[in-house]
C-alpha positions as CSV (number, residue, x, y, z in Angstrom):
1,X,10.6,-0.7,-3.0
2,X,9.0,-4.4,-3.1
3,X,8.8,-4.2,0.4
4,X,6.8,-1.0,0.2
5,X,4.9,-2.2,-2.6
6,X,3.8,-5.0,-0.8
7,X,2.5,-3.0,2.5
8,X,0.7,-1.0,0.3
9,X,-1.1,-3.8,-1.3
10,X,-1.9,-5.2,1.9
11,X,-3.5,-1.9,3.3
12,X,-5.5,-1.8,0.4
13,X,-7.0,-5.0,0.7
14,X,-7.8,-4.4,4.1
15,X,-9.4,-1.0,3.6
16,X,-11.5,-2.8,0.6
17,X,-12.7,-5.9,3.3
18,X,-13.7,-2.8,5.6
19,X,-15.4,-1.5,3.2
20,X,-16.9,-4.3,2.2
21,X,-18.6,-5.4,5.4
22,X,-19.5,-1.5,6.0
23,X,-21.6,-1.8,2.6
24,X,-23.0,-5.0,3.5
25,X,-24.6,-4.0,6.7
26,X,-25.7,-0.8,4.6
27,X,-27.5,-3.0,2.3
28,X,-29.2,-4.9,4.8
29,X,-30.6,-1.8,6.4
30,X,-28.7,-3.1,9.9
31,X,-26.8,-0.9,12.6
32,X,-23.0,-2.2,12.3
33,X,-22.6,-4.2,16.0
34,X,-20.0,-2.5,18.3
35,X,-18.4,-5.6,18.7
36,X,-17.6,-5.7,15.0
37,X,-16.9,-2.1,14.2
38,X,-14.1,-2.4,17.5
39,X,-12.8,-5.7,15.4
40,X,-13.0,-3.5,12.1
41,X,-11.3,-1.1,14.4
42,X,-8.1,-3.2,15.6
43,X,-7.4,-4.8,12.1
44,X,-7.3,-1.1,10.3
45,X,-4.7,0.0,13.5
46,X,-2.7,-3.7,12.7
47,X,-2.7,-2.5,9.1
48,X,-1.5,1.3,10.7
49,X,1.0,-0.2,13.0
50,X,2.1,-2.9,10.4
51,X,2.4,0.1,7.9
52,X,4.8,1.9,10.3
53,X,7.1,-0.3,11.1
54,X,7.7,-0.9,7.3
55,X,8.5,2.9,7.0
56,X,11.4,2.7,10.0
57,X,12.7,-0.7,8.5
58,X,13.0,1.3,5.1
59,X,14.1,4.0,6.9
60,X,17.0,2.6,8.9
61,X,18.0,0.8,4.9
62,X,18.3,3.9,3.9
63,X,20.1,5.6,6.6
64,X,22.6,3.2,6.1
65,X,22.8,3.4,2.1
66,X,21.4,-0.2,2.0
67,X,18.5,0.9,0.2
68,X,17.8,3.9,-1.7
69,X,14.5,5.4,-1.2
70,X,14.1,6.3,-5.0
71,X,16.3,5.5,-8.6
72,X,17.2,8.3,-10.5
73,X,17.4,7.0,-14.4
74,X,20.4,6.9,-15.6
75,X,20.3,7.0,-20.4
76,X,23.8,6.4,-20.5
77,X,26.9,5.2,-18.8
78,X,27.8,9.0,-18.3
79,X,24.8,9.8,-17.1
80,X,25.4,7.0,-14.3
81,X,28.6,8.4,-13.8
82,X,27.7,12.1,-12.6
83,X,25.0,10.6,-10.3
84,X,27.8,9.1,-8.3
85,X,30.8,11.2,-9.3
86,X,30.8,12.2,-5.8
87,X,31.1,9.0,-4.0
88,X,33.6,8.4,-6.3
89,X,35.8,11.1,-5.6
90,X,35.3,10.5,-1.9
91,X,36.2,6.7,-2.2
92,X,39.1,7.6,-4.3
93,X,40.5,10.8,-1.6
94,X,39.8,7.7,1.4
95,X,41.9,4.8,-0.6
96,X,44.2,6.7,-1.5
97,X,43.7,7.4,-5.3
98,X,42.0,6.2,-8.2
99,X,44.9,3.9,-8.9
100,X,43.9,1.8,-5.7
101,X,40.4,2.2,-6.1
102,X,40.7,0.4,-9.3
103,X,43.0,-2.4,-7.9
104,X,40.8,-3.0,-4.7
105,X,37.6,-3.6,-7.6
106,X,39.7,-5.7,-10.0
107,X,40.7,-7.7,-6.9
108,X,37.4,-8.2,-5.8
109,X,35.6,-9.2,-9.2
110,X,38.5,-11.3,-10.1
111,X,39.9,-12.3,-7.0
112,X,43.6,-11.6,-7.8
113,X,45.7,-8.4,-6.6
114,X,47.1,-6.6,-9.0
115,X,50.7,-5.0,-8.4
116,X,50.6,-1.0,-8.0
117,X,53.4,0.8,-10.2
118,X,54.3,3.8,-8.4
């Protein structure tokens, strides 16, 4: 979201310095030179380009769950818990219960293994 935040800012900059020049040469009552409308031209389609290639990177983040693409607020811890209820149950059904899955994440956050009663 930063990242998109940031691309956004930077397009809008650039449309305000085109805009700029645009109402300067206004003012002054002077045609706009080719030479600087193509260079108004190429910075806009640098902004365009720069602006796409953000939306893939964001888009290949997202494809791979590195990024999510929007929060959904979450009041309460149970609240929290039906938004990902879902991935739960899948990660418990692939690990092979919620017994495990709990033991692989108390393993990980306090880097012991704990012993499985059967």
């Amino acid at each position: 979201m930063t990242l998109q935040r940031w691309m956004e800012r930077v397009a809008g900059k650039e449309v305000e310095r085109i805009t700029a020049k645009r109402r300067r040469y206004r003012e002054q009552g002077e045609q706009i030179p080719r030479w600087v409308l193509a260079g108004m031209d190429e910075r806009f389609r640098r902004v365009e380009q720069m602006e796409h290639r953000v939306q893939m990177l964001l888009g290949v983040f997202a494809s791979h769950g590195v990024l999510p693409l929007e929060f959904k607020p979450a009041y309460s811890v149970g609240d929290l818990l039906l938004q990902h209820l879902d991935a739960l149950e899948q990660e418990a059904e692939e690990k092979g219960g919620v017994q495990q899955v709990l033991a692989d994440h108390f393993a990980k956050v306090y880097k012991v293994s704990l012993p499985l009663v059967a």
